[in-house]
N, C-alpha and C positions, 0 to 999 in steps of 0.2 A: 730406549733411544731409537730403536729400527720403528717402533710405532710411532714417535714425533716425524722421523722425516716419511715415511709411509704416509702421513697422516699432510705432512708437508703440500708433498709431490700430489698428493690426491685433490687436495685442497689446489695448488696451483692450476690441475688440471681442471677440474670441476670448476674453478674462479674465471677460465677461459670460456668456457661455455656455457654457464650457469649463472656468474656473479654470487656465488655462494658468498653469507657475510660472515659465518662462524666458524668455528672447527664442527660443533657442535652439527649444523647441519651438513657438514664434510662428510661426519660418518653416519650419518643419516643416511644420506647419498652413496658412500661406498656401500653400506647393509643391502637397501634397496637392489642397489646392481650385483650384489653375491647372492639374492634370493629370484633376481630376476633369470641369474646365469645356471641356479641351480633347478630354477624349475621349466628351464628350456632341455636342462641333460636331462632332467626325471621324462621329460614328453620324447625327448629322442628316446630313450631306453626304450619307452612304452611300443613305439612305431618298431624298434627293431625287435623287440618283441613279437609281436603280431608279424613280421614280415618273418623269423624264421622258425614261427609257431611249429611245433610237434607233434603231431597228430598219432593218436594213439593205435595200437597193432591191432588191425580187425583178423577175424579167422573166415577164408577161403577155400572153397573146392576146385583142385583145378585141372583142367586136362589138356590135351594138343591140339592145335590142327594144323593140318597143310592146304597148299592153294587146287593141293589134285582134289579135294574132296567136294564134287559135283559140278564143277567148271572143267570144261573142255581147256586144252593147253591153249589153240586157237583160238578161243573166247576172247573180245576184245576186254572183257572187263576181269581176265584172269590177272588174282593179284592184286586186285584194287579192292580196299578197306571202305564199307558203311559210311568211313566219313572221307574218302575219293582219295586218301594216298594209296601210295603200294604198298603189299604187307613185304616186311622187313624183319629178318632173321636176329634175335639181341634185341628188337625193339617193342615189339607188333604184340598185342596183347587183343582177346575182344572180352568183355564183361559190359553186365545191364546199366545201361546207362545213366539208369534210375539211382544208381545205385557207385558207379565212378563216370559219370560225367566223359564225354567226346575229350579227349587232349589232355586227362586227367596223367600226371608222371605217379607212378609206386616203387615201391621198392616191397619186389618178392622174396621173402628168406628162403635159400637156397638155388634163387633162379637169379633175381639182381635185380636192377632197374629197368621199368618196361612203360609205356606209353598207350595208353587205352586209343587205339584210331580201330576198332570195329566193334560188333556186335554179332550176335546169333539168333537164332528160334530158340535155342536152348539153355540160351545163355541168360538165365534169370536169378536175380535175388544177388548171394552172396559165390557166384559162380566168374572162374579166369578161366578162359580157353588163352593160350599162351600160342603162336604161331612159331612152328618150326619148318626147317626146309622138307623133309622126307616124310611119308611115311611109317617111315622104319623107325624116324628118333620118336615122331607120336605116339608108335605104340608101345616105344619103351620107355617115353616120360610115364603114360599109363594115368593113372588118377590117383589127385595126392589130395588127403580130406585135412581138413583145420590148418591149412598151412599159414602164416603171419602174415597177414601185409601192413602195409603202413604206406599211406599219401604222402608225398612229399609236395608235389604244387598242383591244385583244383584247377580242371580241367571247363570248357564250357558249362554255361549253369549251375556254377557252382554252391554248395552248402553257405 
């Protein structure tokens, strides 16, 4: 009984737009539009898919630095990151670019979320220099070898 007036109602509505002549092409018509609506979720999945993709935990070496380490305090460019921010405490990360991209966000196990805005001479291959305020915390982060990271959003030229 719910499938004749289903079938009704669909039929009415399809007969206002379409001129449908049968029941027969009515569910022709509903079918049509259940496979049309399902493979518009299947293509949303896909896209949200790919937008909150998972990138899997590459292994890091990673050490410190501060802004005293060969910049005068007086320097107008004390402080300013490779790619022209200021470096920033919680944020500031420098790694090969080759390798995490200018603006690239990670997430370091044990440090947290940090933001690739510089670079180094020394900073090559699978290498984070991590930016802290003092001296004193650099030499006590110290170097920490295989540590996890994982990308969370690709930074300029990206992969």
């Amino acid at each position: 009984m719910g499938e004749l007036i289903l079938s009704l109602l669909l039929a009415l509505s399809v007969y206002n737009n379409t001129e449908a002549q049968s029941v027969k092409q009515v569910r022709e018509m509903k079918n049509t539009t259940i496979i049309k609506q399902e493979t518009k979720v299947a293509k949303l999945d896909k896209v949200e898919q790919v937008k909150h993709k998972q990138y899997k935990w590459e292994r890091f070496e990673l050490t410190a630095y501060t802004n005293n380490q060969g910049r005068s305090v007086h320097s107008k460019d004390y402080g300013r990151t490779a790619s022209g921010k200021m470096t920033k405490s919680g944020v500031t990360i420098a790694a090969d670019w080759k390798v995490l991209p200018k603006g690239t966000v990670v997430y370091i196990e044990g440090v947290g979320k940090r933001i690739v805005q510089d670079t180094g001479g020394a900073i090559k291959g699978h290498k984070i220099d991590v930016y802290v305020r003092t001296e004193r915390e650099a030499r006590d982060f110290g170097r920490k070898k295989h540590i996890k990271v994982r990308v969370i959003k690709w930074g300029d030229n990206n992969k």
